[in-house]
Every structure is written in structure tokens, then in C-alpha cells.
N, C-alpha and C positions, 0 to 999 in steps of 0.2 A: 712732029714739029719740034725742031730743036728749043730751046732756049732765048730768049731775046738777045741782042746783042751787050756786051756790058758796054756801061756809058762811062768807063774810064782804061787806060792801058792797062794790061795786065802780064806778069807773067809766069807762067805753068811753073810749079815747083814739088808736086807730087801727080803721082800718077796710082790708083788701086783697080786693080780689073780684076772682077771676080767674072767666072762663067761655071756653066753647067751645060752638062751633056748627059742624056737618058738613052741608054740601050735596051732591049729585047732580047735577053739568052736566050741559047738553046736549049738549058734547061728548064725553059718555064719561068727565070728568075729574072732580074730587072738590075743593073746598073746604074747609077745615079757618078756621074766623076766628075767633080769639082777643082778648080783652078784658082788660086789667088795671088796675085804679085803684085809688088808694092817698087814702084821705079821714081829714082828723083830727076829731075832735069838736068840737076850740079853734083858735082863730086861733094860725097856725102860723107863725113872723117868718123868712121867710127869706133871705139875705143880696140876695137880687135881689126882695125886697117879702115883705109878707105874702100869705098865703095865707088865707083866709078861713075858717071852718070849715065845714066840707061841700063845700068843693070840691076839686077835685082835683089831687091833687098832683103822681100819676103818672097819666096816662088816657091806655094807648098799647095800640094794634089788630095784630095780624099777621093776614095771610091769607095760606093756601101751600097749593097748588094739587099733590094728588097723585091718581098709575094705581093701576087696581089692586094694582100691583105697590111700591106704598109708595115708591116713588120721588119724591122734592122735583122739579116742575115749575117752580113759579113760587113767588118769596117777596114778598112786600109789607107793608112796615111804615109806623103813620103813628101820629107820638106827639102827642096832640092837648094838654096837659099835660102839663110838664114843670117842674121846679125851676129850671132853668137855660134861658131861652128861646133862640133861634139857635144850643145849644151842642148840647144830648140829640138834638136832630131832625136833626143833619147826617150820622148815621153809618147811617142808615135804608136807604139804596143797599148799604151794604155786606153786608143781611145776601142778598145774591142771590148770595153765593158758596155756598150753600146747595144751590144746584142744583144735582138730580143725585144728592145723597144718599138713602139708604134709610133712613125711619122705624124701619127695624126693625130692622135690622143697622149698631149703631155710631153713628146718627145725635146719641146727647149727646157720645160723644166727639168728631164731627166738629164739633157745636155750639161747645161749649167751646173744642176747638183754633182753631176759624176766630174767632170771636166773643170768648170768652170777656176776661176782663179789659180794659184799654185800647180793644182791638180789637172792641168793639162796647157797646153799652148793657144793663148788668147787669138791667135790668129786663123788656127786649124776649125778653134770652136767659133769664132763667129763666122768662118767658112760653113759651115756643118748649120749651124741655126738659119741657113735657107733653105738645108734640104726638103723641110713638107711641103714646101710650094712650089718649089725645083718639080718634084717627084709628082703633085696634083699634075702640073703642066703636061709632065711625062705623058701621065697614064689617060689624061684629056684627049688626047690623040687618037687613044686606042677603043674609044666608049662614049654613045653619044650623050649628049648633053644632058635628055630625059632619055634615061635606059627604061624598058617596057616592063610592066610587073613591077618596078621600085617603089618607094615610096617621096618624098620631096627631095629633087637635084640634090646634091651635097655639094654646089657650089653658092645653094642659096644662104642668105643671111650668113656672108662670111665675108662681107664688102659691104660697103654703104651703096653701091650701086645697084649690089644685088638683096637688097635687102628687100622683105615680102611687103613692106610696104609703097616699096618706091614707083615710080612710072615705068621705069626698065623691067621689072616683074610682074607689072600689071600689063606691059607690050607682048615682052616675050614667051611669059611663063602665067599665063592671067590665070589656071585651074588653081597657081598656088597666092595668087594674090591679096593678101589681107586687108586690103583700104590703106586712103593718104595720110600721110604722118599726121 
């Protein structure tokens, strides 16, 4: 259900669309490829030209290459617009210190530490700080909700919905239900 309607005229003056897409190699291995642009409505004067309206301001891709085991394999970034040209697209190599990290354990603060400020492209990395829940989505598809022999879902207590004590985990998931808040 969208949005109510606003109760005054408005008109659109930015645009940001981020997406995500999760692939199944052939190798066993798992692709997560991420999209971000940033479009204005008006000709947009920027100190290196204008930008026109509708095109893009920021139009920059990551793709990172994880195991089942949510582990960062491979990272690859490529910023296809940028406000600053030869300057935004040279730090694109650096986000491969990524490798090796777990999506799931700690992966925004490794973000942030390595990337964050100076040290990488503000827009790449908060592209990048959706990927554990980008990548949970993914692999949600692929594994049922309660897999057999596990021990408590790992999507419990990681939402207010889903938390062990709500009415939604006392419906759906009641063996792991702790009592009302």
C-alpha cells in the first residue's frame, strides 16, 4: 500500500534508486550486484559542467561474490557516473580489502572501518551496507524457514516482528516462543 496522498502540491527534485540482484553460480558461489543512481528532475550546474536532468548523477554498480557461509569472496565496483570524473572512479580497487569478511557478523563495521570516509566512496559504501540483508533475501529462497536438525531460525530476534516474544512467533514459530513482552 503506497503512501497516503501529500495534502499539499509538490514537486519531485531528486530521485535515488538503489536495487539488488542475487545470482546462483555455477561454481557453488553466489553473486549479490548492486545499483545505485541518483537523478535530478532540473539541470543540475555542477562545478565540473552541468548535468542534465534525468541523467545521472551518481550511477555506480558493486558486485561481491559470497559461500554459503556469507563470507566476502570477491568485490567489484564500477562507477559509470560520477560528479567528479577521473576523481570518484579511482578508489573502486580499494573496496577488495572487503575480502574475507562475513555479511553477517560485523560486516558494516568492517565496511565503515575500512571504506568509510576519505578512505573510500560515500556512495559505493552505503550501496555496500545493504548487502547482509540484500544477500539473507538471496539465500531465503534457497532454504526453508525452519531447516530440520537446526537449531532457532536465524531470522528470529532480528526484527521487532520477529522477535521471540511477539504474537508473530508465538503463531508461526510457537516451539521457539518465549512469553508476551
Amino acid at each position: 500500500m503506497p503512501l497516503t496522498p501529500s495534502p499539499v502540491t509538490r514537486t519531485r527534485l531528486h530521485t535515488r534508486r538503489i536495487a539488488f540482484e542475487g545470482f546462483q553460480r555455477g561454481d557453488g558461489l553466489f553473486d549479490i550486484e548492486g545499483h545505485l543512481t541518483d537523478t535530478k528532475d532540473h539541470d543540475y550546474a555542477l562545478l565540473a559542467g552541468v548535468k542534465p536532468a534525468g541523467v545521472a548523477i551518481h550511477d555506480m554498480w558493486a558486485r561481491v561474490t559470497v559461500g554459503r557461509d556469507y563470507v566476502v569472496r570477491r568485490v567489484e565496483v564500477r562507477t559509470d557516473g560520477m560528479p567528479y570524473p577521473n576523481a570518484c572512479d579511482r578508489i573502486e580497487p580499494a573496496y577488495e580489502k572487503l575480502v574475507g569478511a562475513n555479511l553477517l557478523h560485523g560486516f558494516r563495521k568492517t565496511l565503515y572501518d575500512a571504506m568509510g570516509g576519505v578512505h573510500g566512496c560515500s556512495h559505493v559504501t552505503e550501496l555496500l551496507a545493504q548487502l547482509p540483508t540484500a544477500a539473507i533475501q538471496m539465500f531465503a529462497g534457497l532454504r526453508r524457514e525452519i531447516e530440520p536438525g537446526e537449531g532457532k531460525p536465524f531470522q528470529l530476534d532480528r526484527c521487532h516482528a520477529l522477535e521471540t516474544r511477539s504474537d508473530t512467533v508465538r503463531r508461526y514459530y510457537p516451539q521457539w516462543y518465549r512469553g508476551a513482552v
